[in-house]
LOTORGU-383247 format. One record per residue: residue in three letters; residue number from 1; z, y, x of N, C-alpha, C in turn. Coordinates in Angstrom, 1 decimal, padded with zeros to 4 digits. Layout:
BEGIN
+-----+-----+--------+--------+--------+--------+--------+--------+--------+--------+--------+
|  aa |   i |   n.c3 |   n.c2 |   n.c1 |  ca.c3 |  ca.c2 |  ca.c1 |   c.c3 |   c.c2 |   c.c1 |
+-----+-----+--------+--------+--------+--------+--------+--------+--------+--------+--------+
| ALA | NUM |      Z |      Y |      X |      Z |      Y |      X |      Z |      Y |      X |
...
+-----+-----+--------+--------+--------+--------+--------+--------+--------+--------+--------+
REM end
This chain:
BEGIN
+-----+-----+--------+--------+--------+--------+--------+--------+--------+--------+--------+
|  aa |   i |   n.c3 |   n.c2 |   n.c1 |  ca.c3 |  ca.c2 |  ca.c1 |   c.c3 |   c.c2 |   c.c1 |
+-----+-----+--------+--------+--------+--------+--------+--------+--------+--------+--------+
| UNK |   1 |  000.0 | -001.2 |  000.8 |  000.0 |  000.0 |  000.0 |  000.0 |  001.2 |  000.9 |
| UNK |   2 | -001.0 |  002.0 |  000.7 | -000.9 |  003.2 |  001.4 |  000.0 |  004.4 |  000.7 |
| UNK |   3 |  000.6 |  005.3 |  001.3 |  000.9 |  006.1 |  000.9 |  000.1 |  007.9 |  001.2 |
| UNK |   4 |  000.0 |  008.7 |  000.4 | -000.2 |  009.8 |  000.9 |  000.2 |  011.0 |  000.0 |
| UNK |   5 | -000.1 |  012.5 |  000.8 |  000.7 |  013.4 |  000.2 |  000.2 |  014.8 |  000.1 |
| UNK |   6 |  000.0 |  015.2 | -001.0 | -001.0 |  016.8 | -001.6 | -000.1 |  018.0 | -000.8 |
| UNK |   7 | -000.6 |  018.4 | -000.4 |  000.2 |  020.0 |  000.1 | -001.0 |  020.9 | -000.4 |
| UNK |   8 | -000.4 |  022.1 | -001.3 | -000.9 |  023.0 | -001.7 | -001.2 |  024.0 | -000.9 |
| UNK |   9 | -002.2 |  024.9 | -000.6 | -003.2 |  025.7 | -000.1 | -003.0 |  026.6 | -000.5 |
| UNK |  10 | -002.7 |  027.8 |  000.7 | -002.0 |  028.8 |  000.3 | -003.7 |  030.2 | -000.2 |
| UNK |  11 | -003.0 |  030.9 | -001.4 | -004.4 |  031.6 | -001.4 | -005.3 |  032.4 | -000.4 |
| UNK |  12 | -006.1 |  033.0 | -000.4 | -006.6 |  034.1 |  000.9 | -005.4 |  034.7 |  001.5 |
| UNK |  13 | -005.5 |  035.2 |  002.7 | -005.0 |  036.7 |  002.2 | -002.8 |  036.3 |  002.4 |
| UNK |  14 | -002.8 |  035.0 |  002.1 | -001.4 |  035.0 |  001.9 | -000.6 |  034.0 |  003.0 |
| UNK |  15 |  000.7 |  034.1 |  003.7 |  000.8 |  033.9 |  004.2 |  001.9 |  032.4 |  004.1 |
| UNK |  16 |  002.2 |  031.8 |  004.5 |  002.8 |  030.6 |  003.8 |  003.9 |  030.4 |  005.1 |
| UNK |  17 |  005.2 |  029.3 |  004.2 |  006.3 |  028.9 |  005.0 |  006.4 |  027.0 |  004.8 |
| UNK |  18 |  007.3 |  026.4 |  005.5 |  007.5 |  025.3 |  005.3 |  008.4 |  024.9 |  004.0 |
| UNK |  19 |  008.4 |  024.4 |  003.2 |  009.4 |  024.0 |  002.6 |  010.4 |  023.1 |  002.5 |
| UNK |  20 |  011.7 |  023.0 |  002.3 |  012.5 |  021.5 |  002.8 |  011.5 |  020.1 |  002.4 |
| UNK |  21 |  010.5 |  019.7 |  001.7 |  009.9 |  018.7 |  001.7 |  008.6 |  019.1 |  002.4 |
| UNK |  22 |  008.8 |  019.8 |  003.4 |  007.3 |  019.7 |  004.4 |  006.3 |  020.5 |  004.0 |
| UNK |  23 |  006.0 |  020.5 |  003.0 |  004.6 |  021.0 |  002.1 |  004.7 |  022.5 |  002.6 |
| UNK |  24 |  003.6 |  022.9 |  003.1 |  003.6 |  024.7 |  003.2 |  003.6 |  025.0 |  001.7 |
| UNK |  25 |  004.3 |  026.3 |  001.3 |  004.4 |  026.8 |  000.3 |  004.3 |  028.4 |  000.0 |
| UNK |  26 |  003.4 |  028.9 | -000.4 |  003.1 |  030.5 | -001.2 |  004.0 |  031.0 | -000.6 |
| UNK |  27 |  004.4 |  032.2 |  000.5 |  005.5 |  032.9 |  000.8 |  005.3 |  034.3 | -000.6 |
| UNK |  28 |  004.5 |  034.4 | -000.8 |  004.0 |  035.3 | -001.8 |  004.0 |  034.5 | -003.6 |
| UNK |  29 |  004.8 |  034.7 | -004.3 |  004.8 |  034.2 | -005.3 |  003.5 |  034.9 | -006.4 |
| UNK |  30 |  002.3 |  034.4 | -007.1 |  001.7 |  035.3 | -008.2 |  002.3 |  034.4 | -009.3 |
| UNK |  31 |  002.9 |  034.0 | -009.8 |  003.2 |  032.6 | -010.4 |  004.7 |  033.1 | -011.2 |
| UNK |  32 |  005.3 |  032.9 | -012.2 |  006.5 |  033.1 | -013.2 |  007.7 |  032.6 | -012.5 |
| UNK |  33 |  008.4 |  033.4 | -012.5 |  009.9 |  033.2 | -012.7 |  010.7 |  031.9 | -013.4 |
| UNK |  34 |  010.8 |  031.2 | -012.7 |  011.2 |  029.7 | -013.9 |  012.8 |  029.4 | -013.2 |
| UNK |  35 |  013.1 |  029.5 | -014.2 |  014.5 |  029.0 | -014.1 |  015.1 |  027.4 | -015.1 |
| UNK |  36 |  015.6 |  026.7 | -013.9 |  015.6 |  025.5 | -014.1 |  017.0 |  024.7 | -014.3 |
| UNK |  37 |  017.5 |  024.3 | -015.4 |  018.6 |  024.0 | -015.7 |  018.8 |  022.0 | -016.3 |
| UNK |  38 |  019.8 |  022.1 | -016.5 |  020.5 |  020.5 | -017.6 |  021.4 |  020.8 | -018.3 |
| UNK |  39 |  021.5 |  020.4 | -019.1 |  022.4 |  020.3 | -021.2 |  024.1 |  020.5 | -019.7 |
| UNK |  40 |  024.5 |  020.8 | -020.9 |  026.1 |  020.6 | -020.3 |  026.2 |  019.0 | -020.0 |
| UNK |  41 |  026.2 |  018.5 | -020.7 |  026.9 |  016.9 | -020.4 |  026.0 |  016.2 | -019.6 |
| UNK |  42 |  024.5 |  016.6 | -019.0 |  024.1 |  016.4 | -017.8 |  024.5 |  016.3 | -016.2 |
| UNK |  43 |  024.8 |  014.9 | -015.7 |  024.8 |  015.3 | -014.3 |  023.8 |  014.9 | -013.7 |
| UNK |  44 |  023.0 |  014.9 | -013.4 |  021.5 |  014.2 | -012.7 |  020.9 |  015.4 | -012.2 |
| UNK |  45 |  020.4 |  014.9 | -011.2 |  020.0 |  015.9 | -010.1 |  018.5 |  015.9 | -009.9 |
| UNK |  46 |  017.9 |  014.9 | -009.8 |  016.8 |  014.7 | -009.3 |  016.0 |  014.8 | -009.8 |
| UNK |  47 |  015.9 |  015.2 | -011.6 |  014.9 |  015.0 | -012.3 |  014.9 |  017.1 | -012.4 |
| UNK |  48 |  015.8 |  017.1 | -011.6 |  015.9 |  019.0 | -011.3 |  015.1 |  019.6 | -010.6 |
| UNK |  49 |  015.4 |  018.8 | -008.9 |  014.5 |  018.8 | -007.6 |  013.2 |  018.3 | -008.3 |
| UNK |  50 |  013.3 |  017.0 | -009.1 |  011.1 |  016.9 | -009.1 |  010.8 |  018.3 | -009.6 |
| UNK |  51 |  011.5 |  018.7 | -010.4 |  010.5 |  020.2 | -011.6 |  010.9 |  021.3 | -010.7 |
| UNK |  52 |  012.1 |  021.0 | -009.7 |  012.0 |  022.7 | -009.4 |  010.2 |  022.2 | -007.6 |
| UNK |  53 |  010.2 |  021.3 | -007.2 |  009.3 |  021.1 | -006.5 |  007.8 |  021.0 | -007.3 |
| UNK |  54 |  007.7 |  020.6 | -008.3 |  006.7 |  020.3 | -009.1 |  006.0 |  022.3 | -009.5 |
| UNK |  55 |  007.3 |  022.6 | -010.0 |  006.9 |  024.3 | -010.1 |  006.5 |  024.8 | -009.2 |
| UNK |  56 |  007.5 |  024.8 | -007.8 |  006.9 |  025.7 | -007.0 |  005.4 |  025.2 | -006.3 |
| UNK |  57 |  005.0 |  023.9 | -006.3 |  003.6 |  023.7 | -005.8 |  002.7 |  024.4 | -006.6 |
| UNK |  58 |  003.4 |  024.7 | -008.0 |  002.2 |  025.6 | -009.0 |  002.4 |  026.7 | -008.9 |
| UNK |  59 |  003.2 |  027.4 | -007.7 |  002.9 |  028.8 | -007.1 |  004.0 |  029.4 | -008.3 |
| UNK |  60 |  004.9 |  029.0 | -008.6 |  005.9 |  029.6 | -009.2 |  007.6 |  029.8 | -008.8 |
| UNK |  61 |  007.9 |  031.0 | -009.1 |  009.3 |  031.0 | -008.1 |  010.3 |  030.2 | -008.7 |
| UNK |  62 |  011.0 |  029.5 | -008.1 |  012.4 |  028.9 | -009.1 |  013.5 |  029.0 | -008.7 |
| UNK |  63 |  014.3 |  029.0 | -010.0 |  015.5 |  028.8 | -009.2 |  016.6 |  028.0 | -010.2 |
| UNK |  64 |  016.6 |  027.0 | -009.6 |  017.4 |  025.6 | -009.9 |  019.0 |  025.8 | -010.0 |
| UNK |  65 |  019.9 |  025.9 | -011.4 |  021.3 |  025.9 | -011.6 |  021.5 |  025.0 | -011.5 |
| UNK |  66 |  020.9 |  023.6 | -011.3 |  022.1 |  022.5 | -011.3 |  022.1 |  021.9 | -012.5 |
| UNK |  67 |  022.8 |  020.4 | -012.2 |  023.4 |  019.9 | -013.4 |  024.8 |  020.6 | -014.3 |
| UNK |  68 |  024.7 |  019.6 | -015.6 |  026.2 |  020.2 | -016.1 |  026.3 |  021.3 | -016.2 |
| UNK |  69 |  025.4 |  022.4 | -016.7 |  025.7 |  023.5 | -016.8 |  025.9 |  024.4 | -018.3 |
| UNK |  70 |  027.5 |  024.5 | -018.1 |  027.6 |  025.3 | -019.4 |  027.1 |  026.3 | -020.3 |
| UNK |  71 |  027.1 |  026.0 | -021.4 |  026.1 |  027.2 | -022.4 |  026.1 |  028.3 | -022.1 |
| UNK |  72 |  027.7 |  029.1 | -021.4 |  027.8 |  030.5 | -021.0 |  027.1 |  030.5 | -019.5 |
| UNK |  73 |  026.9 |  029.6 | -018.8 |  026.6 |  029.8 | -017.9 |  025.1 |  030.2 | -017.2 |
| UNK |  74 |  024.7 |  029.6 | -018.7 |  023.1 |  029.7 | -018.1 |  022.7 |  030.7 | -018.9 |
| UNK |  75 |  023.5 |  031.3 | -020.3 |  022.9 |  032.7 | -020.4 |  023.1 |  033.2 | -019.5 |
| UNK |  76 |  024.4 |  033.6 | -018.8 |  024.4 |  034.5 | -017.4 |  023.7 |  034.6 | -016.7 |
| UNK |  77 |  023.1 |  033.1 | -016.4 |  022.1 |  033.2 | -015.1 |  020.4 |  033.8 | -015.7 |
| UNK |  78 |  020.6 |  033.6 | -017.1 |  019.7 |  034.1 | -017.5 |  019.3 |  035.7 | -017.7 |
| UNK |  79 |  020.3 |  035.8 | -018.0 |  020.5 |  037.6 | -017.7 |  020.3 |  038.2 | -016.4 |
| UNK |  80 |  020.7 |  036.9 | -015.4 |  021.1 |  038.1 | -013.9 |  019.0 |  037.7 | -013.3 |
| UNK |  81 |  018.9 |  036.3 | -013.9 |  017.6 |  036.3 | -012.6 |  016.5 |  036.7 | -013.9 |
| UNK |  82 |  016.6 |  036.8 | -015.4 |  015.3 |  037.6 | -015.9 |  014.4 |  036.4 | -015.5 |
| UNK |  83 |  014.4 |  035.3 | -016.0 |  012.8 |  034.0 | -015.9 |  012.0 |  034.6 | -017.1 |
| UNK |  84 |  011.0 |  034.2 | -016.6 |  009.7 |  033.9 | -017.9 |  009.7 |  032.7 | -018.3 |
| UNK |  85 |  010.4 |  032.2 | -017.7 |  010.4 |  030.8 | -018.2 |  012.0 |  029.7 | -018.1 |
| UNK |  86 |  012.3 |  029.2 | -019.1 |  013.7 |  028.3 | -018.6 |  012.5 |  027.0 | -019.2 |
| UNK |  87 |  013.3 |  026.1 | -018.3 |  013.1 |  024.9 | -018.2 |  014.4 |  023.6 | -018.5 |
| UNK |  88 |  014.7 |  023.4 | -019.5 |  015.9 |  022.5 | -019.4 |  015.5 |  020.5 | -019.5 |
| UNK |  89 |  016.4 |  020.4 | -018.3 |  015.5 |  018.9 | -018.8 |  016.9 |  017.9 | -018.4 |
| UNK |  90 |  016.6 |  016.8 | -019.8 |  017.7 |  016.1 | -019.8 |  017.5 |  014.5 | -019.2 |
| UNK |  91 |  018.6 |  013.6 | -018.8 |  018.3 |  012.1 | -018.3 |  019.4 |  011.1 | -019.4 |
| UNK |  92 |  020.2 |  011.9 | -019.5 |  021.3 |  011.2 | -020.1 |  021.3 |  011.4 | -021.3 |
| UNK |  93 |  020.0 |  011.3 | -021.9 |  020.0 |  011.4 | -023.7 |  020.7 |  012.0 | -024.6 |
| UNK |  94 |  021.0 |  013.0 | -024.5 |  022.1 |  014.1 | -025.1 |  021.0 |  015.2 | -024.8 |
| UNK |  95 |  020.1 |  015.3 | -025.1 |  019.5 |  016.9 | -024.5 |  018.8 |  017.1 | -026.0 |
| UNK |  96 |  018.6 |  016.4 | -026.9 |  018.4 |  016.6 | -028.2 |  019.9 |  017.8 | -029.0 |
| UNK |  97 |  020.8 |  016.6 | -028.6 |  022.5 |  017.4 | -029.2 |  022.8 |  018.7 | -028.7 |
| UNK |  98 |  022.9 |  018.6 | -027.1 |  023.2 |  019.8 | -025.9 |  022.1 |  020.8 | -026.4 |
| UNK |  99 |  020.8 |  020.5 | -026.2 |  019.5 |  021.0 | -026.0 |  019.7 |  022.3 | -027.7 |
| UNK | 100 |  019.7 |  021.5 | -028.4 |  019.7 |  022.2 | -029.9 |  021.0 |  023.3 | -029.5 |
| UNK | 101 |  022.0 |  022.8 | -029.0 |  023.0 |  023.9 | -029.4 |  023.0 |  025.0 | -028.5 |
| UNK | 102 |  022.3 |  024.5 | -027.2 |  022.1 |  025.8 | -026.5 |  021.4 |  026.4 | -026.6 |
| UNK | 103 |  020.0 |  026.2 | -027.4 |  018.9 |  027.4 | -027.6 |  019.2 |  028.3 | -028.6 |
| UNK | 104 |  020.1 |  027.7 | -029.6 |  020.6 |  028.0 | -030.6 |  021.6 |  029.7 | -030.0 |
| UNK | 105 |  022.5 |  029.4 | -029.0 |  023.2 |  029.9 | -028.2 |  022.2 |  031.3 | -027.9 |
| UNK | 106 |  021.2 |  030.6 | -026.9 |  020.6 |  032.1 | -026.1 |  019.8 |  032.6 | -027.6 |
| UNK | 107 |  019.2 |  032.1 | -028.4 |  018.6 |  032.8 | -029.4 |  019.5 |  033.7 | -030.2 |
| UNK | 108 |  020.7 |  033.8 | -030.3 |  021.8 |  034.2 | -030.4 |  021.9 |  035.5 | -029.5 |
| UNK | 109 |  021.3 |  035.8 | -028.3 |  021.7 |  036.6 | -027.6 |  020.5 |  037.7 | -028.0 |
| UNK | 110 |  020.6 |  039.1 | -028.5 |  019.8 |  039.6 | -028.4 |  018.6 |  039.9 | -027.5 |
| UNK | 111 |  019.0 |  040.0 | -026.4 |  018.6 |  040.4 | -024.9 |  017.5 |  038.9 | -024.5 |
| UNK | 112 |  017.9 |  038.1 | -024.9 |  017.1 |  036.9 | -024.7 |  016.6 |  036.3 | -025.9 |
| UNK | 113 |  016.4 |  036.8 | -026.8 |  015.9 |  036.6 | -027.9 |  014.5 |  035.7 | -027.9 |
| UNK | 114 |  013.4 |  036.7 | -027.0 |  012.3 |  036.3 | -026.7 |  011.4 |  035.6 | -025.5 |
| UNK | 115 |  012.6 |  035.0 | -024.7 |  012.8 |  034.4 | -023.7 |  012.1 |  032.9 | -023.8 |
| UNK | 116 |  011.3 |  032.6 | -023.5 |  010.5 |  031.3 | -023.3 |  011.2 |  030.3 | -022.8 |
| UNK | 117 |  011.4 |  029.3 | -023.9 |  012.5 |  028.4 | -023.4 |  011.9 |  027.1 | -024.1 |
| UNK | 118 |  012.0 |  025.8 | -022.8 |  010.8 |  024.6 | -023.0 |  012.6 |  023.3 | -022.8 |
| UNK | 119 |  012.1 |  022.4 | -023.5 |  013.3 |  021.0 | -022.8 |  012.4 |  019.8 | -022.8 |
| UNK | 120 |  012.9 |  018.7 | -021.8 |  012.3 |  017.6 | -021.9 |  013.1 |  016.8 | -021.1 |
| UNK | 121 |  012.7 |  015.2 | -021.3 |  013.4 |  014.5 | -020.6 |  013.9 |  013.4 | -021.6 |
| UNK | 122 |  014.4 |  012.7 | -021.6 |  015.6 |  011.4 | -022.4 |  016.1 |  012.8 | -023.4 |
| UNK | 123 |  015.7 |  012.7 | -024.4 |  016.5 |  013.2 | -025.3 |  017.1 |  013.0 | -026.1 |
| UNK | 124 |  017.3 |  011.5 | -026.5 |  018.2 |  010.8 | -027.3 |  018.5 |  009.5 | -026.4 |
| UNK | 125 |  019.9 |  008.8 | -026.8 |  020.2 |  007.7 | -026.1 |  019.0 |  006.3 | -026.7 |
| UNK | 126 |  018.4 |  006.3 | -027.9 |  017.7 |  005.5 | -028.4 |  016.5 |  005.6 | -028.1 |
| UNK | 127 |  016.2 |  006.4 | -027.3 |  014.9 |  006.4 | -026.8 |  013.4 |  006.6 | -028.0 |
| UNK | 128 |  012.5 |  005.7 | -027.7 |  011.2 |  006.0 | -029.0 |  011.9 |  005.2 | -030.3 |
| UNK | 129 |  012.3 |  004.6 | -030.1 |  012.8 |  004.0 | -031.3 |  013.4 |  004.8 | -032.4 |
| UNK | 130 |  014.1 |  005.8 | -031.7 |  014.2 |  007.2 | -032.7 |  014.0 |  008.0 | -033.0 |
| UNK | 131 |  012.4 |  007.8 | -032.7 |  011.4 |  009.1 | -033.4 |  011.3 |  010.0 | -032.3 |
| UNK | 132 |  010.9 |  011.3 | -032.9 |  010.6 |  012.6 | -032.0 |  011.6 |  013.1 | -032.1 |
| UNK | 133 |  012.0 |  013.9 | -031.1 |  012.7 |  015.1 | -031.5 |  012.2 |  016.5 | -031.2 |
| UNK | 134 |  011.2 |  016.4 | -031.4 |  010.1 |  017.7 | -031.4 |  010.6 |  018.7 | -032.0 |
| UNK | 135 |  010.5 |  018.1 | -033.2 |  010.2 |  019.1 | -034.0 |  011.8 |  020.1 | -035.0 |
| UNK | 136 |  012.7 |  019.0 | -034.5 |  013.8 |  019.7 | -034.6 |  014.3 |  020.5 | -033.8 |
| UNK | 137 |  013.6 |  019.8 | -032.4 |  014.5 |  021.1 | -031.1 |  013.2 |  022.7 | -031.4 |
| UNK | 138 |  012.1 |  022.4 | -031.9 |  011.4 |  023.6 | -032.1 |  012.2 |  024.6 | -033.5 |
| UNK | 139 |  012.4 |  023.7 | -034.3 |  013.3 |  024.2 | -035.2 |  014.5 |  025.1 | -035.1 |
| UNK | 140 |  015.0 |  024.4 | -033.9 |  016.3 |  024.8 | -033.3 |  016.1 |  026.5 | -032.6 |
| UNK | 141 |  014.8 |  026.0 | -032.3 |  014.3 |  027.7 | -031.7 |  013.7 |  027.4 | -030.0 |
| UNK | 142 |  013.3 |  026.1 | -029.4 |  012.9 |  025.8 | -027.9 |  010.9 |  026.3 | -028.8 |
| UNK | 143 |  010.3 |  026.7 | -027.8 |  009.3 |  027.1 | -027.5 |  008.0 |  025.6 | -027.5 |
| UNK | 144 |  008.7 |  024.8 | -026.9 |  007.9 |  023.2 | -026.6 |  009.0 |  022.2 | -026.2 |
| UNK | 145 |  008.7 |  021.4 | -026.5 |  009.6 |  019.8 | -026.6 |  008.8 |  018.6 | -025.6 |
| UNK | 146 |  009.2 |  018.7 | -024.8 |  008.4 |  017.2 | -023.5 |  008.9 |  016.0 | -023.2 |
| UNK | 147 |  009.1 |  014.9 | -024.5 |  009.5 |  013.8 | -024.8 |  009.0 |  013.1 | -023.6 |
| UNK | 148 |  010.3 |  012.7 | -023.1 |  010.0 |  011.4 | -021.9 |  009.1 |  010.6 | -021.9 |
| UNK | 149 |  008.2 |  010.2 | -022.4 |  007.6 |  008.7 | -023.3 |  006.0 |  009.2 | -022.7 |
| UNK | 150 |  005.9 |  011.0 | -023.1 |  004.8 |  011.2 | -023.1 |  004.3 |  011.7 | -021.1 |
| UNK | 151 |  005.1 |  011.6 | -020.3 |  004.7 |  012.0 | -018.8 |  004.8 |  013.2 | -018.7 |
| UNK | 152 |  004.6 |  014.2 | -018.4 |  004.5 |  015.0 | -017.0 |  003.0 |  015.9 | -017.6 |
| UNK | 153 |  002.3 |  015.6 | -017.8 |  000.7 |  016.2 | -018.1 |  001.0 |  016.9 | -019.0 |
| UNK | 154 |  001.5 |  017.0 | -019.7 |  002.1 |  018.1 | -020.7 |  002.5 |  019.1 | -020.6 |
| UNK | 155 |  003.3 |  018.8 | -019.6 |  004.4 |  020.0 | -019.1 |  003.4 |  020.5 | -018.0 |
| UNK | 156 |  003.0 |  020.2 | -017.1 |  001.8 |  020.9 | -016.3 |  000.6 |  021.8 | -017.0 |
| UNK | 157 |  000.2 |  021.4 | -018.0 | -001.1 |  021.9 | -018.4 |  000.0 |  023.3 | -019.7 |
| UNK | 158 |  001.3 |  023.1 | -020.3 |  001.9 |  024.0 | -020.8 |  002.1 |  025.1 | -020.4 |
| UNK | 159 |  002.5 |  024.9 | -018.6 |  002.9 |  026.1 | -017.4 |  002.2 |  026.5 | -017.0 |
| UNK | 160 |  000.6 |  026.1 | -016.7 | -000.3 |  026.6 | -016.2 | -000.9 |  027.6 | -017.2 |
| UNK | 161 | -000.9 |  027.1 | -018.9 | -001.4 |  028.0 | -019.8 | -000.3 |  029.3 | -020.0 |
| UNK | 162 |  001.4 |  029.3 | -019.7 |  001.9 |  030.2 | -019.8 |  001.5 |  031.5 | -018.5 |
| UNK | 163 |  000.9 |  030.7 | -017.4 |  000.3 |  032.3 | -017.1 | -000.5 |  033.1 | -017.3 |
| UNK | 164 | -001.1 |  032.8 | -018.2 | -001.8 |  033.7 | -018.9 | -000.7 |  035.0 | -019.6 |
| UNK | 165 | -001.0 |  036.2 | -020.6 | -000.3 |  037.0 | -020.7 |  000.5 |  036.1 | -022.3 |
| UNK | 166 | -000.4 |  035.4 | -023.1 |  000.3 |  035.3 | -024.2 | -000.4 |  033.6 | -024.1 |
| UNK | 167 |  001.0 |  032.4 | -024.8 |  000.3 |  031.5 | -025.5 | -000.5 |  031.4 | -026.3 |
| UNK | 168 | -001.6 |  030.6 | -026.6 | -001.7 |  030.4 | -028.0 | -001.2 |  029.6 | -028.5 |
| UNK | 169 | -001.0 |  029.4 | -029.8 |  000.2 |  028.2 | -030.5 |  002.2 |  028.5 | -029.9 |
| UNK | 170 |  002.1 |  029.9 | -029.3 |  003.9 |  029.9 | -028.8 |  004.0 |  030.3 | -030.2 |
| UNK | 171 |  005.4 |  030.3 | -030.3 |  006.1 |  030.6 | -031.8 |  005.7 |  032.2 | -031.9 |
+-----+-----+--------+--------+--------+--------+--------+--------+--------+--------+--------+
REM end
């Protein structure tokens, strides 16, 4: 089995650094502000590191709070770093429960009202067997829902369309 490995190509004109996983990366950001979180009752780490490395190869700045991170906490961080984008993603199937009550939370916040906010990951402990939860976490007030089941291509081709100035189909 071979293995091998994409490193992203920095634009004209721009000058580039190493990143802790080797890959030269954008020293110059044109790319959204994404801030990258987990439900409170999340501790999992890695499924953090793939999306905050997955973003920045798509030329976007991030900045990764960690697991377990409390409802107050991530408005704050939401307030202090200003993303275009939050990203919450769950492993431990609670991010339907967690996931609903926190958007609920920042939608709640006037100041963040209109704040682009996506979840995915294990959303329920039942996995497909219990349906979507699409359409209730859109309900809830999240922007797009990225059921584990469905991969990764979703969420890439979603981020790439938010740079443009407006979605089509965002709420």
């Amino acid at each position: 089995m071979s293995s091998y490995s994409v490193q992203p190509l920095a634009r004209r004109g721009q000058e580039t650094h190493q990143h802790p996983a080797g890959a030269p990366v954008p020293s110059e950001h044109r790319g959204r502000r994404v801030l990258v979180s987990s439900v409170s009752s999340d501790s999992h780490t890695w499924n953090l590191v793939f999306l905050q490395l997955l973003l920045e190869e798509m030329g976007h700045e991030v900045t990764n709070i960690g697991s377990c991170v409390p409802d107050e906490l991530l408005i704050a961080e939401c307030r202090r770093h200003r993303p275009d984008l939050v990203v919450i993603s769950s492993v431990n199937g609670h991010g339907a429960l967690d996931g609903a009550r926190v958007v609920r939370r920042l939608r709640d916040e006037p100041d963040l009202l209109d704040l682009r906010v996506v979840i995915g990951g294990k959303l329920g402990v039942r996995g497909a067997e219990a349906g979507s939860y699409g359409p209730d976490l859109v309900a809830a007030g999240f922007d797009a829902v990225f059921e584990d089941a469905a991969g990764i291509a979703d969420f890439r081709r979603y981020v790439a369309q938010s740079q443009q100035p407006e979605l089509v189909g965002a709420r």
